[in-house]
C-alpha positions in Angstrom: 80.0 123.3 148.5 83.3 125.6 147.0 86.2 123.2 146.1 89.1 123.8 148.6 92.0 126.4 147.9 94.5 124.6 145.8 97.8 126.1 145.9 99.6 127.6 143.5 102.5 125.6 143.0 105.8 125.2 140.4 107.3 122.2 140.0 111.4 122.8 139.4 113.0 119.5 137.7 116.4 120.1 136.9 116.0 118.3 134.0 113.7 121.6 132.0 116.0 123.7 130.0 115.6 127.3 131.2 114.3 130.2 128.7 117.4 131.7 128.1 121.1 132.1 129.3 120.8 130.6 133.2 122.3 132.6 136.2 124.4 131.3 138.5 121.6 132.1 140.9 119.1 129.5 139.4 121.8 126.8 139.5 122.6 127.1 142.9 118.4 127.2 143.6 118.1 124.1 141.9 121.4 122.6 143.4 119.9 123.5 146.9 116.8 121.5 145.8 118.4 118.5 144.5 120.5 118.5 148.0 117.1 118.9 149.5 116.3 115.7 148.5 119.4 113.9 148.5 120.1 113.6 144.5 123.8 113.6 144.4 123.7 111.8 141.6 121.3 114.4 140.1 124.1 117.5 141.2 126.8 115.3 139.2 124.3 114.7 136.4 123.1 118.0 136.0 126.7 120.1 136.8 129.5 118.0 136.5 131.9 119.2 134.9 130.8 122.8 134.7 132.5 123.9 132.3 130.5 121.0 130.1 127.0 121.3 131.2 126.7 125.1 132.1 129.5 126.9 130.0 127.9 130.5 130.6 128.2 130.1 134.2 132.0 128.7 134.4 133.8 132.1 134.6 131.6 134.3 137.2 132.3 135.1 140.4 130.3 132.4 141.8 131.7 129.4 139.9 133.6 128.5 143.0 130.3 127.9 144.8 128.6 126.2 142.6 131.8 123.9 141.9 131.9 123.2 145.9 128.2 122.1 145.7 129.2 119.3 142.8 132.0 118.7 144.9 130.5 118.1 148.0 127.9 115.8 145.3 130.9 114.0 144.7 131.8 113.3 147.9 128.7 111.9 149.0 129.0 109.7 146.4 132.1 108.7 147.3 134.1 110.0 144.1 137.2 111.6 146.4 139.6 112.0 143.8 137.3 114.0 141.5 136.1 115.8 144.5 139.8 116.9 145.4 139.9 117.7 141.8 136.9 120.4 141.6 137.9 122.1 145.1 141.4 122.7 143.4 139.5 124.5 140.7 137.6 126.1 143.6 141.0 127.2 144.8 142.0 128.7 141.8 139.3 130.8 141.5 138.8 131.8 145.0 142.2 131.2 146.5 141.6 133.2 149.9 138.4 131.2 151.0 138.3 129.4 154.1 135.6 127.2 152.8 137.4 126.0 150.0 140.5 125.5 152.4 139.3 123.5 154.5 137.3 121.5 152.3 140.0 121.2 150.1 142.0 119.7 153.8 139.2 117.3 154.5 139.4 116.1 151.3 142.9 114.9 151.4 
């Protein structure tokens, strides 16, 4: 008798360096999955601050999402001020975003 199908699966831990310069892409992918899973702790570990843990990502045009992911993180984990903190830098970099607004307002 054949064994069964096993499926072809890849195992993401965000604590494996990635080959290479990441992409803001990847760390939101493996922000989703830690959120997934409920790993705040995990987001702060991994991503907090950004400038820190994923310098080549900091600058681009989606540094204001991944900094409202870590600060949502922070939230969760009850950490308001630094929260507040990281959707001010959110609101520097996108000021126009409704998002970050009213974040930013439930925050207060």
């Amino acid at each position: 008798m054949p064994e069964p199908a096993k499926p072809n699966l890849r195992i993401v831990a965000s604590h494996q360096e990635a080959e290479g310069p990441i992409t803001p892409g990847e760390v939101l992918h493996r922000i989703q999955l830690m959120k997934a899973r409920c790993a705040w702790e995990e987001i702060i570990r991994s991503f907090h601050p950004l400038e820190q843990k994923v310098p080549e990502v900091a600058n681009c045009t989606e540094a204001s999402l991944i900094l409202q992911e870590v600060a949502f993180a922070l939230s969760q984990t009850k950490r308001y001020e630094e929260a507040l903190q990281v959707l001010l830098r959110c609101h520097e970099l996108s000021p126009n975003s409704y998002h970050v607004a009213a974040s930013t307002r439930f925050a207060v």
